[in-house]
C-alpha positions in Angstrom: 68.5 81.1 109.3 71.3 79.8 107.3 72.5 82.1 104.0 69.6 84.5 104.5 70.0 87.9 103.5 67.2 90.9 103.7 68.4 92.2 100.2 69.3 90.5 97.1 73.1 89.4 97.1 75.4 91.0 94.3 78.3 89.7 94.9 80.4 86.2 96.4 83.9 86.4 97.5 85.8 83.1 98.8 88.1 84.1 102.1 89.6 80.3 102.7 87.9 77.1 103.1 88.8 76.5 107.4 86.6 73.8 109.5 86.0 76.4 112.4 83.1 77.8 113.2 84.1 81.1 114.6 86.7 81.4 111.1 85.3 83.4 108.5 85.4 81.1 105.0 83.5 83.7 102.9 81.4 86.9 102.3 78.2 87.8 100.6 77.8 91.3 99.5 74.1 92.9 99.6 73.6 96.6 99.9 73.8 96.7 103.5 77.1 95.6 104.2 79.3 92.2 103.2 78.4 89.2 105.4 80.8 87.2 106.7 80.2 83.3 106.6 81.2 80.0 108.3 81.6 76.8 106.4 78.4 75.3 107.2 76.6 78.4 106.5 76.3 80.2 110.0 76.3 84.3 109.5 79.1 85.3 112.0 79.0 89.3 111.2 78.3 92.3 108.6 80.7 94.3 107.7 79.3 97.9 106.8 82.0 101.0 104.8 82.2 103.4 108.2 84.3 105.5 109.9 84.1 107.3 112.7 87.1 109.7 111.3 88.6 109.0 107.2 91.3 111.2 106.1 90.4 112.5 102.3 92.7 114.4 100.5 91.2 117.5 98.3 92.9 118.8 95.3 94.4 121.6 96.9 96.0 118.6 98.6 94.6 119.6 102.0 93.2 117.3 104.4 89.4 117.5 105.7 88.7 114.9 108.4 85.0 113.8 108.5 82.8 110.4 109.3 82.0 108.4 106.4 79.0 105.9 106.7 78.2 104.3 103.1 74.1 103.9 102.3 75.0 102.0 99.9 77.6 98.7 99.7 78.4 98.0 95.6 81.3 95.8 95.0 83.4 93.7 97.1 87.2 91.6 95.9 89.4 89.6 98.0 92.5 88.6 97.9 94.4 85.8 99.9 98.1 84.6 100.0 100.0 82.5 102.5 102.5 83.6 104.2 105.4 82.3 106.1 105.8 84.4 110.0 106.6 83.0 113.2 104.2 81.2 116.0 103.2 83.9 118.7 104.3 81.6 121.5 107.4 79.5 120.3 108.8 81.9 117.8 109.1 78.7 115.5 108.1 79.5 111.6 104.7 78.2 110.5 101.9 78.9 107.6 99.5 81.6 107.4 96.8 82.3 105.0 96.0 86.2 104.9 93.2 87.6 103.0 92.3 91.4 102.1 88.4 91.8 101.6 88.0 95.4 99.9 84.2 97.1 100.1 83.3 99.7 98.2 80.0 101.8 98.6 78.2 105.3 98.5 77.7 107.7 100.9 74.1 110.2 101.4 76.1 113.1 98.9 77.1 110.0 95.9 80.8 109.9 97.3 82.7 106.9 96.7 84.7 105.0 99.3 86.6 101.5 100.1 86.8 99.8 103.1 89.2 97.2 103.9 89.2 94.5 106.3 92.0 91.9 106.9 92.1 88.5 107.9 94.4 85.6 109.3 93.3 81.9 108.9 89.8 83.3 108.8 90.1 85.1 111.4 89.3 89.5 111.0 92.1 91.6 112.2 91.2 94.5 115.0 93.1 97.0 115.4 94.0 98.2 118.9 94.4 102.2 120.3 98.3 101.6 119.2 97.8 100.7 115.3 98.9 97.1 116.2 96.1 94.6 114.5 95.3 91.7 116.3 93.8 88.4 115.2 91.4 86.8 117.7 88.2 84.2 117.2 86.2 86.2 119.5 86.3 89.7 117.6 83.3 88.3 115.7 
């Protein structure tokens, strides 16, 4: 149902305020992960602190390469601006709003870590096998 979560909510961040369904307006945080929201309340997606591969840097300043999967989400901040780029299709310059939403949680050994997600008009960014991020209604 509508703005249920399975554990209590700690945290509210505001992404934009679009008419869309499929647009991500804002996120809840709850242990599990930060849940993305529709205006009228509709849960689109959660959004969990994992990794399949995170570069961390020791103090030696070496790198170790491992999977990071947080068991516990903490604190969540976003962060939107508009900004002025060109339409995809005519080239012609239009309005943007794009929002960060950083995550932070705890893995199984107590180890800290942030995740980031971006956003365009509400919509998350995915990025492809080149780096490139992409912004389309359908990723959630």
């Amino acid at each position: 149902g509508t703005l249920e979560h399975e554990h209590p909510v700690t945290e509210v961040s505001s992404l934009l305020d679009r008419e869309e369904a499929d647009r991500a307006c804002w996120a809840t945080l709850t242990q599990d992960g930060a849940h993305l929201w529709n205006r009228h309340g509709g849960l689109l997606v959660i959004l969990r602190a994992e990794a399949t591969s995170a570069r961390l840097f020791t103090k030696a300043r070496q790198i170790d390469e491992r999977a990071v999967s947080c068991r516990a989400h903490r604190s969540m901040s976003a962060v939107t601006k508009t900004k002025t780029v060109p339409h995809r299709e005519t080239g012609e310059k239009e309005e943007r709003k794009h929002s960060l939403l950083f995550v932070s949680g705890v893995d199984t050994d107590s180890n800290e870590h942030v995740a980031v997600w971006s956003f365009e008009d509400g919509v998350l960014g995915v990025r492809g096998a080149d780096g490139a991020v992409t912004y389309a209604p359908q990723a959630l």
